[in-house]
C-alpha positions as CSV (number, residue, x, y, z in Angstrom):
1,X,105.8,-32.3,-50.1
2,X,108.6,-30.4,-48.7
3,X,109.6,-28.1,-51.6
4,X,105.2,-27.4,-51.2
5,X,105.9,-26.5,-47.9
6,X,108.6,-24.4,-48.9
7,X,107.1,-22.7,-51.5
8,X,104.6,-21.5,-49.3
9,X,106.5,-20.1,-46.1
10,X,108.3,-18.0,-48.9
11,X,105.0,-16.4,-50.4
12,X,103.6,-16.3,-46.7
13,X,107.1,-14.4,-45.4
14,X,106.8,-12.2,-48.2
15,X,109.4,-13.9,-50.2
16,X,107.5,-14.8,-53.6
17,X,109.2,-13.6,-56.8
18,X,111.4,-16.6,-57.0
19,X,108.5,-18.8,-56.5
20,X,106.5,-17.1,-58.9
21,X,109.5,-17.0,-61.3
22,X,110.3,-20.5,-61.1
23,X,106.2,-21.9,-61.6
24,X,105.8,-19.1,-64.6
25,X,108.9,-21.0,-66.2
26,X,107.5,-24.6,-65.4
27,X,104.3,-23.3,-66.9
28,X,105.7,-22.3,-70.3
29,X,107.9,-25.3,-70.2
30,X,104.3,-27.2,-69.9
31,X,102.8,-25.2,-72.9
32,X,105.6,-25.6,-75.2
33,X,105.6,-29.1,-74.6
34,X,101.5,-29.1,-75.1
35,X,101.1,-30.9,-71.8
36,X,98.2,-28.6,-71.1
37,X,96.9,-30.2,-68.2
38,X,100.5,-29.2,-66.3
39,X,100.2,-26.1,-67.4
40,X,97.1,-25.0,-66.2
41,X,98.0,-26.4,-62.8
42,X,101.0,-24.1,-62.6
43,X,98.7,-21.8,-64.2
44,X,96.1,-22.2,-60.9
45,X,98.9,-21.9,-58.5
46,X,99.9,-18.5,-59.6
47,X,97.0,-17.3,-59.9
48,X,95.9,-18.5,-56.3
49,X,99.8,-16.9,-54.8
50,X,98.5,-13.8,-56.8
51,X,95.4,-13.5,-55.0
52,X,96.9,-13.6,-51.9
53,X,99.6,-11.4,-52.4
54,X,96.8,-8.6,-53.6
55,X,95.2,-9.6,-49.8
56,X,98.8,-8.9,-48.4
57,X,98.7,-5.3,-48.3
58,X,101.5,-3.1,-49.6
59,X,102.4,-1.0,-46.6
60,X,106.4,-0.4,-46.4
61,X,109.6,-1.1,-48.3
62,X,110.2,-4.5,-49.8
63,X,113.4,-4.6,-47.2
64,X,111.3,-3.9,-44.3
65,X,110.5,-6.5,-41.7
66,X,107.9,-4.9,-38.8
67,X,106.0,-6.0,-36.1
68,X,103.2,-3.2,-35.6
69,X,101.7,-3.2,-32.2
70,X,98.2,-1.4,-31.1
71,X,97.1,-1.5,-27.9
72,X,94.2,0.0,-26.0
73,X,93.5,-0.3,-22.3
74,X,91.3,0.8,-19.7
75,X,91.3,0.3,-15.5
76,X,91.4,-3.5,-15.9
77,X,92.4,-5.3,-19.6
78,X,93.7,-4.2,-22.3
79,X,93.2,-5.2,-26.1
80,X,96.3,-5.9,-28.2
81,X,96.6,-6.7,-31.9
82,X,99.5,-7.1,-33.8
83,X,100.1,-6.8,-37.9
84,X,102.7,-8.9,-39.2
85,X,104.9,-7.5,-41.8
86,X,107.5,-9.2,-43.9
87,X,108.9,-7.8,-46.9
88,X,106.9,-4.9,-47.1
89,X,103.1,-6.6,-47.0
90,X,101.0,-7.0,-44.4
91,X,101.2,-11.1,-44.3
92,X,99.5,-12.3,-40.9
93,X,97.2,-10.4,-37.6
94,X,96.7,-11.6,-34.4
95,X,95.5,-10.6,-30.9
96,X,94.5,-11.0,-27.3
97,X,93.2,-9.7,-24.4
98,X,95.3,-8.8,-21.4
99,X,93.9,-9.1,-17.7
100,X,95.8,-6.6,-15.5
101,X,95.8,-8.4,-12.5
102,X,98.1,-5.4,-10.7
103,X,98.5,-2.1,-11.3
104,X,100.9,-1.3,-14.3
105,X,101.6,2.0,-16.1
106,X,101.4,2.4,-20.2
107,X,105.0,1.6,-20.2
108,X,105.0,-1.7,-18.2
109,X,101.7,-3.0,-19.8
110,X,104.1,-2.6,-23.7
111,X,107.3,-4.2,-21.8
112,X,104.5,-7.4,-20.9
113,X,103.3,-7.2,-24.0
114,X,106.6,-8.1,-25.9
115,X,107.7,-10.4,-23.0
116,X,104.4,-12.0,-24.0
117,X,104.2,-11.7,-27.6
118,X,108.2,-13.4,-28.2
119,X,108.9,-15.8,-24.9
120,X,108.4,-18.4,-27.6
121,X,109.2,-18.5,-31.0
122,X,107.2,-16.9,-33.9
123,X,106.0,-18.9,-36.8
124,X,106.5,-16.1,-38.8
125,X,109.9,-15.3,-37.0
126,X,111.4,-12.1,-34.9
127,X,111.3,-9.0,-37.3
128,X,113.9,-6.1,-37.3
129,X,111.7,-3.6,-35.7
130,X,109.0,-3.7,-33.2
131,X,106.3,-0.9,-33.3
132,X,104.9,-0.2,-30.1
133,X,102.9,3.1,-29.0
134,X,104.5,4.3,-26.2
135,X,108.6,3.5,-25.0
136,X,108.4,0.4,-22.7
137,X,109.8,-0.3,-19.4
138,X,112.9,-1.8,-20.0
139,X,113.8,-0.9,-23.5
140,X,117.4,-1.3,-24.0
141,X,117.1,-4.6,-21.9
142,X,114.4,-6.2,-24.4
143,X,116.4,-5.0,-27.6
144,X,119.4,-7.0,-26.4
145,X,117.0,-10.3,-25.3
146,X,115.1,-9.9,-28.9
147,X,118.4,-9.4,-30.4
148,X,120.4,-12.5,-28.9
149,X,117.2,-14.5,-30.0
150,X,117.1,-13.1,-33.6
151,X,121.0,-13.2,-33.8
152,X,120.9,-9.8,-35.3
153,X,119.9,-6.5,-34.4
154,X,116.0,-5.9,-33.5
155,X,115.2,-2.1,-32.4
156,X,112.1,-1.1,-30.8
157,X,110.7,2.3,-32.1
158,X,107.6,4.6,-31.3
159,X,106.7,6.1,-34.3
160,X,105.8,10.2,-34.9
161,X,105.7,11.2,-38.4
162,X,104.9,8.9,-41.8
163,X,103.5,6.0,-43.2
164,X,104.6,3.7,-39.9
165,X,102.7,6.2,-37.7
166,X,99.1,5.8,-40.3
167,X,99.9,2.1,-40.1
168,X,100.2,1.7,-36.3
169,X,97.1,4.2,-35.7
170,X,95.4,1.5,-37.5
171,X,96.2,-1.2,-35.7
172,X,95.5,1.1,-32.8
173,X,92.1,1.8,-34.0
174,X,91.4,-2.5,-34.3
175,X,92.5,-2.9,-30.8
176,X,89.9,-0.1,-29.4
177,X,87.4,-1.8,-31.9
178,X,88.4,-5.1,-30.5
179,X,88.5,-4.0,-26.3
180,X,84.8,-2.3,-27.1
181,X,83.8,-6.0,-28.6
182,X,85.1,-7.5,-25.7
183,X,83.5,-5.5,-23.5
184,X,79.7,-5.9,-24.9
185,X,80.5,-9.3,-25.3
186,X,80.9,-9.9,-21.6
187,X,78.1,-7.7,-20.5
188,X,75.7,-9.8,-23.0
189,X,77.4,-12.9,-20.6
190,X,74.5,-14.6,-18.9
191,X,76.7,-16.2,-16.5
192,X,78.7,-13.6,-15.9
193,X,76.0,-11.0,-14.9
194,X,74.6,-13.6,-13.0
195,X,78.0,-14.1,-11.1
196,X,78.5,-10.1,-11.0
197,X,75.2,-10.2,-9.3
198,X,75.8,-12.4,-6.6
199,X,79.2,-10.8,-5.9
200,X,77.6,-7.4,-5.7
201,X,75.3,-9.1,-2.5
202,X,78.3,-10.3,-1.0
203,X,80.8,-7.5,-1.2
204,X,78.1,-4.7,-0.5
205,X,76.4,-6.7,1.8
206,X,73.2,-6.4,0.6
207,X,70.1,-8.5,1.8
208,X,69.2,-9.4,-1.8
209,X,71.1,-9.8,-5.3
210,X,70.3,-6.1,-6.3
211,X,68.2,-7.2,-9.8
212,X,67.6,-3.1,-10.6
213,X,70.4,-0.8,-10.0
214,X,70.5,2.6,-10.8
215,X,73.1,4.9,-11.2
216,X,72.7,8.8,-10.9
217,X,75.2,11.2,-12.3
218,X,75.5,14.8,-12.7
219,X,76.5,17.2,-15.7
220,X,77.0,21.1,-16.5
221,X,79.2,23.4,-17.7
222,X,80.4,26.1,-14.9
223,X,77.2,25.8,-13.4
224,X,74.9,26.0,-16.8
225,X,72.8,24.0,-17.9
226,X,72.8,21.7,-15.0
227,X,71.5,18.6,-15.5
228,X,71.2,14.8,-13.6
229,X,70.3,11.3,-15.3
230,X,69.4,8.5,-13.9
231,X,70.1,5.2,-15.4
232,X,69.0,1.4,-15.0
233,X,70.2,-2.1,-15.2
234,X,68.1,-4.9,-14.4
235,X,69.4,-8.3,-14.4
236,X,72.6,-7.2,-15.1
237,X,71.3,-5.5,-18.9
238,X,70.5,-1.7,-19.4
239,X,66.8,-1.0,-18.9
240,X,66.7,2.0,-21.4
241,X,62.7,2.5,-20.8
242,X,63.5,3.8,-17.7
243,X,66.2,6.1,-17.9
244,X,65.1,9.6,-16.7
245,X,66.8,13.0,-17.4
246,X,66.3,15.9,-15.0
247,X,66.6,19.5,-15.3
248,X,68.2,21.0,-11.8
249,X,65.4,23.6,-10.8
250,X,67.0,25.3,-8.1
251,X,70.2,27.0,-9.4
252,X,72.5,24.9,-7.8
253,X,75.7,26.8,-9.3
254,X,78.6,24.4,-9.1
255,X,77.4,22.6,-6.0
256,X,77.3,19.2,-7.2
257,X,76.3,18.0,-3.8
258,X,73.0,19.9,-3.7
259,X,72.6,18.9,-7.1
260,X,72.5,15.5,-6.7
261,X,70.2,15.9,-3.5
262,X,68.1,17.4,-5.7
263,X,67.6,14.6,-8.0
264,X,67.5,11.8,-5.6
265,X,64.7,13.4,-3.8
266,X,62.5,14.1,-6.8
267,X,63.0,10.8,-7.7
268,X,62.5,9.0,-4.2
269,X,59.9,11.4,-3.4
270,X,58.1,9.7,-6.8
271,X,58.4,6.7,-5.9
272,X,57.0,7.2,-2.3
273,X,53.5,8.9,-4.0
274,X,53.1,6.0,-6.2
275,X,53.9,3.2,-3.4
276,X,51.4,4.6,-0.8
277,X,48.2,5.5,-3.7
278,X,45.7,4.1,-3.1
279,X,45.5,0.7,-5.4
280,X,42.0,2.3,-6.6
281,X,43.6,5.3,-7.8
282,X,46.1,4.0,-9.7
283,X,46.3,3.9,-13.6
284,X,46.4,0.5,-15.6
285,X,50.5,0.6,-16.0
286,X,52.7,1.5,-13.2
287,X,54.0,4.7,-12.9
288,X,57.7,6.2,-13.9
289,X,58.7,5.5,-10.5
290,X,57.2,2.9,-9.4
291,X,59.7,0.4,-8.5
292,X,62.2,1.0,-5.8
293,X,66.1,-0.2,-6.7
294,X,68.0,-2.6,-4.8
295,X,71.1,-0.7,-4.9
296,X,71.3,2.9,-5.2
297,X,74.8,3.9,-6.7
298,X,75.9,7.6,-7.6
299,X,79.2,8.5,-9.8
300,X,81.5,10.2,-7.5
301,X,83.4,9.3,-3.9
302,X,82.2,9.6,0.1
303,X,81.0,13.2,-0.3
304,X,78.0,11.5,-3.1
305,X,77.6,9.2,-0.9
306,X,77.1,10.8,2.2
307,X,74.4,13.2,-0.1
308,X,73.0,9.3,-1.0
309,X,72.6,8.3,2.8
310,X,70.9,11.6,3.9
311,X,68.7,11.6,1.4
312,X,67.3,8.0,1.9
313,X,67.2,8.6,5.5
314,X,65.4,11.7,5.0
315,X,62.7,9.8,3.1
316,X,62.3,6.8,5.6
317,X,64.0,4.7,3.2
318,X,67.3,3.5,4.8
319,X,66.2,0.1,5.3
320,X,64.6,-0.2,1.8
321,X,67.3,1.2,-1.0
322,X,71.0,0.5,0.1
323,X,73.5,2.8,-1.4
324,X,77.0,3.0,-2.4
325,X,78.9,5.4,-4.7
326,X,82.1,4.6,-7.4
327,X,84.8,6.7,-7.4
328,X,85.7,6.9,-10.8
329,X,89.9,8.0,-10.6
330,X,90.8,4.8,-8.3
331,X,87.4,2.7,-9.0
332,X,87.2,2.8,-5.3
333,X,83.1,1.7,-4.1
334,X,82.1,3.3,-0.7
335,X,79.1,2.1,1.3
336,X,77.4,3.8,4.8
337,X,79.4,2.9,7.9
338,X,82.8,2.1,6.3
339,X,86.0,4.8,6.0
340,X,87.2,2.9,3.4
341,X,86.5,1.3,0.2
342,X,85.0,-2.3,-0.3
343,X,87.6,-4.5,-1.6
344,X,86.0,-4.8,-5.0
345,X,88.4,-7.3,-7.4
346,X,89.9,-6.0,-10.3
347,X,88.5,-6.7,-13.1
348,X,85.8,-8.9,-11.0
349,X,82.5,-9.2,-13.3
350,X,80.7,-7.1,-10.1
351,X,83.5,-4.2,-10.8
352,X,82.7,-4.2,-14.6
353,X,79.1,-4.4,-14.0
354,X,79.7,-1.2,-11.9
355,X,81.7,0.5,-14.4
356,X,79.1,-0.1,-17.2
357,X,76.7,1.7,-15.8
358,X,78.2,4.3,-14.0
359,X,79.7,4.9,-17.7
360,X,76.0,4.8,-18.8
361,X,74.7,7.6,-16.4
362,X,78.1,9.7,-17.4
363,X,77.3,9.1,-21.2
364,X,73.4,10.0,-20.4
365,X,74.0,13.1,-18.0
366,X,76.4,14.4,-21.2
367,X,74.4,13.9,-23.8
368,X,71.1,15.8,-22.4
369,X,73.7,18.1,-21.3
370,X,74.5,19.4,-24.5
371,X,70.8,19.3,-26.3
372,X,69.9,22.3,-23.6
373,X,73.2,23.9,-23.6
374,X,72.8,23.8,-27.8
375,X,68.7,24.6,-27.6
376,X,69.7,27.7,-25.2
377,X,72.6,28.6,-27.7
378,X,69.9,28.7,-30.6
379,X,67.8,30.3,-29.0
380,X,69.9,33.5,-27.5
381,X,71.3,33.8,-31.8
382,X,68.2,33.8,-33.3
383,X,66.1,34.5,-30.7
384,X,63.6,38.0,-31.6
385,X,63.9,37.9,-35.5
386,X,60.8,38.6,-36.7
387,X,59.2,36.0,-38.6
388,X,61.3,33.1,-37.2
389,X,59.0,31.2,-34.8
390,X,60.9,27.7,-33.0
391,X,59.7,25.6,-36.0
392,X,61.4,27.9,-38.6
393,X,64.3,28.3,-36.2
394,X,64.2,24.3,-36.1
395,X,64.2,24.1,-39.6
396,X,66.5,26.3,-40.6
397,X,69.4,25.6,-38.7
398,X,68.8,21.6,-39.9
399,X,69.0,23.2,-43.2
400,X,71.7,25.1,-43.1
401,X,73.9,22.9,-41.1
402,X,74.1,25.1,-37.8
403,X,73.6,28.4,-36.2
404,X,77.2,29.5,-37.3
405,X,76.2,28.9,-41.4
406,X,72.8,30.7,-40.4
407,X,74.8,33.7,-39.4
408,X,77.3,33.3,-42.6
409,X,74.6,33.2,-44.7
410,X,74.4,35.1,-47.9
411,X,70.7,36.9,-48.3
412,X,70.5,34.6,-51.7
413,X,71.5,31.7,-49.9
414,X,68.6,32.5,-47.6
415,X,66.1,33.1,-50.1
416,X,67.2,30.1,-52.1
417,X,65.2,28.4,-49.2
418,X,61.5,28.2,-51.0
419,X,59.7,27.4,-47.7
420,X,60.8,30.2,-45.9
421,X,59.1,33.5,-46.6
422,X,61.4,36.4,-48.6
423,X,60.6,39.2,-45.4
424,X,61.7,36.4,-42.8
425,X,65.1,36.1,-44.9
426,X,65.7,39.3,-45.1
427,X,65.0,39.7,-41.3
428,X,67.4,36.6,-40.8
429,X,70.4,38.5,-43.1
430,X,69.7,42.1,-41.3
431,X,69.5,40.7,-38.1
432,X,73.0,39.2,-38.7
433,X,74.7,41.9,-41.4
434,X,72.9,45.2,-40.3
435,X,75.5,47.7,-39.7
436,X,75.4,49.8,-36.4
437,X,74.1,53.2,-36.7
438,X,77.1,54.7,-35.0
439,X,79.9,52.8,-37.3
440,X,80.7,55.0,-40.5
């Protein structure tokens, strides 16, 4: 049973030829002696160290012993996964998530991590190099305390160039896949929304658990294409049936402020007409605005807030909707009547709760952001060619993979295109090739 267990923490560390060796040589010993039952057990045991070794991906020098560490992090946790390499294969994963209970930079958060990672003693043992993505806190200090432990020398390096620098974006790239996991999985949490919930009530000190939140944000691009989005949650899950995108009407420039009062009073103002209609008058499903939130949050700090509380006053709905805005560089949550921020816990489930949907709104405001700023960029480059109505317009940019290939186009390129008429191609390649009358 030993020599078993021996056998395998050498093909597990990465160690296997002299295993392999030694069963092909017990194997043919069992052939020549035709005890073929033997044999084909050896035989089964290779075959089964063979197919794990092809699972132990190749990824360094047979001499190199690594520990490849990814981590990504946001405000409050942070996702870590580790690849194990012995020998040059990848032999073993692992990985956690990290609560950051404190404030700690990049640097700090890698010095925990390897305080975490080899306070106790590896299975798989301390390798001769540790892989992290930034320089930790501490450096030369851990090198010496992973060194005395290994009893020979362990460096710590950050890598730039190379194979170790694909390898570690890798294992960067499962420890974002692995935080984004995390984070849906807690959102989906039952309990925990339920918990976020309540601590919302408590913290903002609002007269109900706010069941429908909505979160506005803003989004342009030096005062273009100025847009707002409102976004919902209700019971703690996105309520994607009633997001809402607006279109700023009133050239606000870069005043984010008027913006903002802009979209909270369309939307407030909607909700007013449909509350007082007569019941009579009103349609056999509620209206786009029917239903007032219990909490009111905008993306942004006292100044979005103060936009929030005028507007709601305005309206005759101050005790109706409470408000509250979330700064997004400290995570800092401002109600009325308070200088400064509510106490919110990091990483509380009622802070995350915040953070997902402010996050949504942001995402929402972007996205309709750039349909109109590419729409209005369509339009001003093909806009006038005669022929080229907005469904061939549609059409042909779809086809030709963008406005810039449009322009690029070769006049047989664009009469390849069997749907579109040969005088609209040509108008297309003129409109785009035509020399000037006063160039020679």
């Amino acid at each position: 049973y030993s020599n078993l267990v021996n056998d395998f923490l050498q093909v597990m560390d990465g160690e296997s030829d002299a295993v392999v060796s030694r069963l092909e040589g017990q194997m043919s010993e069992s052939a020549r002696s035709q005890d073929f039952e033997r044999a084909a057990k050896f035989r089964d045991q290779l075959e089964a160290i063979k197919l794990a070794l092809e699972r132990q991906q190749m990824v360094g020098e047979r001499d190199e012993d690594l520990d490849i560490i990814g981590i990504a992090e946001d405000e409050f946790e942070a996702a870590v996964q580790i690849f194990y390499v012995r020998k040059g294969r990848v032999v073993g994963r692992k990985g956690f998530i990290v609560d950051k209970v404190e404030d700690v930079t990049s640097s700090g958060l890698a010095a925990l991590v390897v305080e975490r990672l080899y306070d106790d003693a590896p299975i798989l043992g301390l390798p001769k190099i540790v892989v992290l993505p930034i320089e930790p806190d501490r450096k030369e200090l851990l090198e010496q305390w992973l060194t005395q432990t290994k009893s020979t020398k362990v460096e710590i390096r950050v890598p730039h160039r190379g194979d170790k620098r694909e390898l570690h974006e890798l294992v960067t790239l499962n420890a974002k896949q692995e935080l984004n996991r995390h984070r849906l999985r807690r959102a989906a949490d039952h309990t925990a929304r339920s918990r976020a919930l309540s601590e919302l009530q408590d913290l903002l000190g609002l007269p109900e658990a706010p069941l429908r939140i909505e979160c506005y944000d803003m989004a342009h691009l030096q005062g273009t294409d100025y847009v707002g989005s409102m976004v919902v949650l209700e019971d703690g899950l996105p309520l994607k049936r009633d997001y809402r995108r607006f279109k700023i009407k009133s050239g606000q420039g870069n005043d984010d402020y008027a913006a903002m009062r802009e979209v909270l009073t369309r939307r407030l103002s909607a909700y007013i007409k449909e509350r007082d209609q007569p019941v009579n008058e009103r349609g056999e499903r509620p209206g786009k605005f029917s239903y007032a939130p219990q909490l009111l949050l905008v993306d942004g700090g006292k100044g979005q807030l103060s936009v929030a509380e005028q507007v709601v006053r305005e309206l005759g709905l101050e005790h109706e909707i409470p408000v509250a805005s979330l700064a997004k560089k400290l995570e800092e949550v401002f109600i009325p009547g308070r200088s400064e921020p509510v106490e919110v816990p990091r990483g509380s489930d009622a802070l995350f709760m915040l953070q997902v949907i402010r996050d949504e709104a942001h995402r929402f405001a972007n996205r309709f952001h750039r349909e109109l700023r590419g729409k209005r960029m369509t339009k001003s480059e093909l806009d006038g060619i005669s022929g080229l109505g907005p469904a061939r317009t549609k059409k042909l940019v779809a086809a030709l993979g963008g406005v810039k290939e449009v322009k690029k186009a070769t006049r047989e390129q664009l009469s390849d295109l069997k749907w579109l008429p040969k005088s609209t191609a040509d108008a297309v390649y003129e409109h785009f090739h035509s020399t000037p009358n006063n160039e020679t």
